[in-house]
N, C-alpha and C positions, 0 to 999 in steps of 0.2 A: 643119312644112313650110318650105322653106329657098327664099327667092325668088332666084332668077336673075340677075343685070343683064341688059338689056334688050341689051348690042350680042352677050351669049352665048345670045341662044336665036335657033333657025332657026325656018324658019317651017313646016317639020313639027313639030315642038315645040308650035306653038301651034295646028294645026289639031288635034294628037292634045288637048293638052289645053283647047280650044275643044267637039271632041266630049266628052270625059269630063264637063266640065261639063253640057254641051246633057241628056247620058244621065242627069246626078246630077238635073237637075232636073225632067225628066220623071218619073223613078222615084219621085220628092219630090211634085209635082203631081198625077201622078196613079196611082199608089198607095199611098206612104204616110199622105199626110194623108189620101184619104178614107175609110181603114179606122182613124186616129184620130181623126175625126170622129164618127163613125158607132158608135166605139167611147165616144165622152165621153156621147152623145145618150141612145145605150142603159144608161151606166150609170145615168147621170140617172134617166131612167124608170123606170129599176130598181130606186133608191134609193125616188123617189116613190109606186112601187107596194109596195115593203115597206114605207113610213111609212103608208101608206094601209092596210094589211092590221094594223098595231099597233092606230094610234090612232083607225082611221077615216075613211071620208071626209070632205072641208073642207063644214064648212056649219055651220047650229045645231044642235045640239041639239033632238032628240025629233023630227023630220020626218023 
């Protein structure tokens, strides 16, 4: 991405790329992270619940 000097951009220029940002980071905010959120959470669990299904549940022995 190739920056501009500042006396070559108009100021449609930076309202367009003022929205294109606003738009990245909404899209970023709220729906990417919280579908890799939600997607690290679950695999955790997931992992958890297949160590748990090997070796057993956490505790001692024979109870």
């Amino acid at each position: 991405m190739s920056e501009v000097p500042p006396q070559h951009v108009t100021e449609q220029e930076l309202r367009s790329r003022r929205r294109q940002e606003l738009l990245t980071f909404l899209v970023l905010a709220f729906g990417i992270w919280p579908l890799v959120a939600v997607g690290v959470v679950g695999g955790y669990g997931f992992i958890i619940w297949m160590l748990q299904i090997v070796y057993g549940p956490p505790g001692p022995l024979g109870h």
